[in-house]
C-alpha positions in Angstrom: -133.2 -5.2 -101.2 -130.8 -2.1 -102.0 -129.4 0.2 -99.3 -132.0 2.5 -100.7 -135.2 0.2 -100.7 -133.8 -0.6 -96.5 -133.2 3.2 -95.3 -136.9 3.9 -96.7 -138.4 1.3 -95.3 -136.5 2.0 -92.1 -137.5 5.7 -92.0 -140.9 5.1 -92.5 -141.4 2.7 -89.4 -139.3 5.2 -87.7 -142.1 7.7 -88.5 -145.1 5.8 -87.9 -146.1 6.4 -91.0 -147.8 3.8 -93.2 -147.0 3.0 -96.6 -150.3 4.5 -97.9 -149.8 7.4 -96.2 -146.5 8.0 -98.1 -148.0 6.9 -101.2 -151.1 9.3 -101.0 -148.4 12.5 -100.3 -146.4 11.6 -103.4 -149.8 11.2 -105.4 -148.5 7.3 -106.5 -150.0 4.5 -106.3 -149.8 2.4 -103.1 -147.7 -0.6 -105.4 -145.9 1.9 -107.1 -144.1 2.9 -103.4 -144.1 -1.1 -102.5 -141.9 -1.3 -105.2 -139.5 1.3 -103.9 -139.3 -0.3 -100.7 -139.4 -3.7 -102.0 -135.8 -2.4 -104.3 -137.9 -3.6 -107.3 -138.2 0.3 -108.5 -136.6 3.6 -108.0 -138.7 6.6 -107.7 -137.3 9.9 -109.7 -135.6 13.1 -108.4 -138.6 15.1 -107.6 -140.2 11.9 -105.7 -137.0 11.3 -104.1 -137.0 15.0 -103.0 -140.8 14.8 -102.0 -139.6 11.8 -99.9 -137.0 13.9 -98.1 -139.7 16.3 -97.5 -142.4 14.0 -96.3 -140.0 12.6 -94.0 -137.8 15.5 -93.3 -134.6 14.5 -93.9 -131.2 14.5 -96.4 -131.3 12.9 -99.0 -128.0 11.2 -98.4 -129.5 10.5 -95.2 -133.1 9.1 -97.6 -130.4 6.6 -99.3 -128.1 6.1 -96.6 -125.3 7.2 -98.4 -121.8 5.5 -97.3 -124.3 4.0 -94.5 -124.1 7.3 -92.1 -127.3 8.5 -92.8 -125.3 11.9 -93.0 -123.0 12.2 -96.7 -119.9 10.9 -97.0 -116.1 11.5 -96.6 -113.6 12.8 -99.0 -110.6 10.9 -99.9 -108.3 12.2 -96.9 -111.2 11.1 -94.5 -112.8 14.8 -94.1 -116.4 15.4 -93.5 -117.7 16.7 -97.5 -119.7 19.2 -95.5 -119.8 20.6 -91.7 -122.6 20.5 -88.9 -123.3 23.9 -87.6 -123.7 24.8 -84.0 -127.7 23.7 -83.7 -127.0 20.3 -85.5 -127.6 21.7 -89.1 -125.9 20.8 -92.3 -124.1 23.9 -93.4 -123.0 23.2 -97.5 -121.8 26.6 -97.8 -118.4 25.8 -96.1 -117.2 23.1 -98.3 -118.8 23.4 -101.7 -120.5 25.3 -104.1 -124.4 25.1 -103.1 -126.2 25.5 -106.3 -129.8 26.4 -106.8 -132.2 24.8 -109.9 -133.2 22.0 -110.6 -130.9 18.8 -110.8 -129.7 19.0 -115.1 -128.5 23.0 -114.4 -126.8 21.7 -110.8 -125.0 19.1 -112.6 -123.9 21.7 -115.6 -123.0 24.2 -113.1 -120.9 21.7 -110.9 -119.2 20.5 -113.5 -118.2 23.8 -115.2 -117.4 24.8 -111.2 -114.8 21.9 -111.4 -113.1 22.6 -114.3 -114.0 18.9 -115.7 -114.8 17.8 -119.1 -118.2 16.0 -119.6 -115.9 13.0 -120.9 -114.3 12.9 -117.6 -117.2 12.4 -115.7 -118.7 9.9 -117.8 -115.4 7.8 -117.8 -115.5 8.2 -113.8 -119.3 6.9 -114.0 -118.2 4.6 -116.8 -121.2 5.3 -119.2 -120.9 6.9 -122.5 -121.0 10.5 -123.4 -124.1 10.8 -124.6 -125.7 9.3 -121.8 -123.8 11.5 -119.5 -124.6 14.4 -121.8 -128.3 13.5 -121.2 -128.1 13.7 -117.8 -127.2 17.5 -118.0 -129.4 18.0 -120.7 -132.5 16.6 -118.0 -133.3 14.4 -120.9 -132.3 11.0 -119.2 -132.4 11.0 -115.2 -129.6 9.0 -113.6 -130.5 5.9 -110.6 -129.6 6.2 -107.5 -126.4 4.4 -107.3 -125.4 7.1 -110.7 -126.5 10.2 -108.1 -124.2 8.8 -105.1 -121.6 8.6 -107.8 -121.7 12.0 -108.9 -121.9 13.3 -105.6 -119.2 11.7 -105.0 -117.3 12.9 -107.4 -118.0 16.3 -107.1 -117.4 15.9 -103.3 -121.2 17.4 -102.4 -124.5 16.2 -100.7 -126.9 14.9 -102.7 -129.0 17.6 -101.7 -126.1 20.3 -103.3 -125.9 18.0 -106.5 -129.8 17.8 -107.3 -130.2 21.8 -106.0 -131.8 21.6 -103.2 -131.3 23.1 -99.9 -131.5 21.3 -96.9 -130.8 22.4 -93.5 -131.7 19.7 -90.9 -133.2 19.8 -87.5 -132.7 23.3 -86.6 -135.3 25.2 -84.4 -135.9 27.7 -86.7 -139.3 29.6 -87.6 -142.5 28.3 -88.7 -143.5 29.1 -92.4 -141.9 25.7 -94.1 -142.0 23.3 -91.0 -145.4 23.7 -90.8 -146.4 23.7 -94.4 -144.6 20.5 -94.3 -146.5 19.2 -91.5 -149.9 20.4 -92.6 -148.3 18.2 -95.5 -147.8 14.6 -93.1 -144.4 15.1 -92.6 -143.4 13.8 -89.5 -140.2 15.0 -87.9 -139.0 18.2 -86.3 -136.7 19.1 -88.9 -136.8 21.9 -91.8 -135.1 22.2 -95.2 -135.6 25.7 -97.2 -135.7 26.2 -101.2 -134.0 29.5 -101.8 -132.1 31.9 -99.3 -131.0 30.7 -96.1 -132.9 32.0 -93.6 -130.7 31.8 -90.8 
């Protein structure tokens, strides 16, 4: 199984929720999400992000990226973003949050950066036109592909695919509990659009 396929599985028992009950919120099949937890499939971006929702969490804590369950570490062994005061994961401080969906994010981060498309396809060691797909939205990358570009544009995986996450803070009702009413099963809270602390 991948590091993916074990954090999901691991989440979910964490949750008490079943497999079917995952698979019913992200309106796939019940072998379809087998598959994800079995490593024998990837789901996309927008299921991944449904995923993250359902379970209200990161996604670099969804993939267990670098095995924290929260991001990763530059190379001089700094934290690529801060926790706030009430536990949450404030972006703002060490990158350049972007909103959209994942092909603009990954334009707009790269532009930020000053970095060639050929440079970030040597660093992910595909060609250009598969790299130019990827900002184009007409090829979606794998998981391992989204860790690597997060890495190298030193961000969440949340900040590379546009979305907004602020974790576990006790803040007010509208989207925790449309994402309860939704199944989702932890206190936590992540917020498309303007920050509303």
């Amino acid at each position: 199984m991948s590091k993916f396929s074990d954090s999901l599985k691991a989440i979910r028992i964490k949750s008490e929720k079943t497999q079917r009950d995952v698979s019913e919120y992200l309106g796939v099949n019940l072998r379809t999400y087998q598959y994800y937890e079995e490593g024998r499939s990837e789901p996309s971006i927008p299921a991944l992000e449904k995923l993250a929702d359902f379970f209200m969490v990161s996604l670099d804590e969804l993939v267990n990226r670098d095995g924290t369950g929260r991001g990763s570490q530059s190379s001089d062994g700094k934290p690529l973003f801060s926790e706030s005061p009430c536990g949450c994961f404030d972006t703002s401080k060490n990158s350049k949050a972007l909103m959209g969906d994942f092909p603009n994010s990954l334009k707009q981060m790269r532009k930020n950066s000053s970095k060639k498309q050929r440079e970030v396809a040597d660093y992910l060691d595909v060609n250009i036109r598969t790299y130019q797909n990827y900002e184009s939205g007409q090829l979606e990358p794998s998981i391992t592909r989204l860790i690597q570009l997060a890495n190298f544009f030193m961000v969440s995986l949340d900040e590379l695919v546009g979305r907004d996450w602020i974790g576990e803070c006790p803040l007010g009702p509208t989207r925790m509990e449309t994402l309860l009413e939704k199944g989702a099963s932890t206190p936590a809270l992540y917020i498309r659009g303007e920050n509303n602390l």
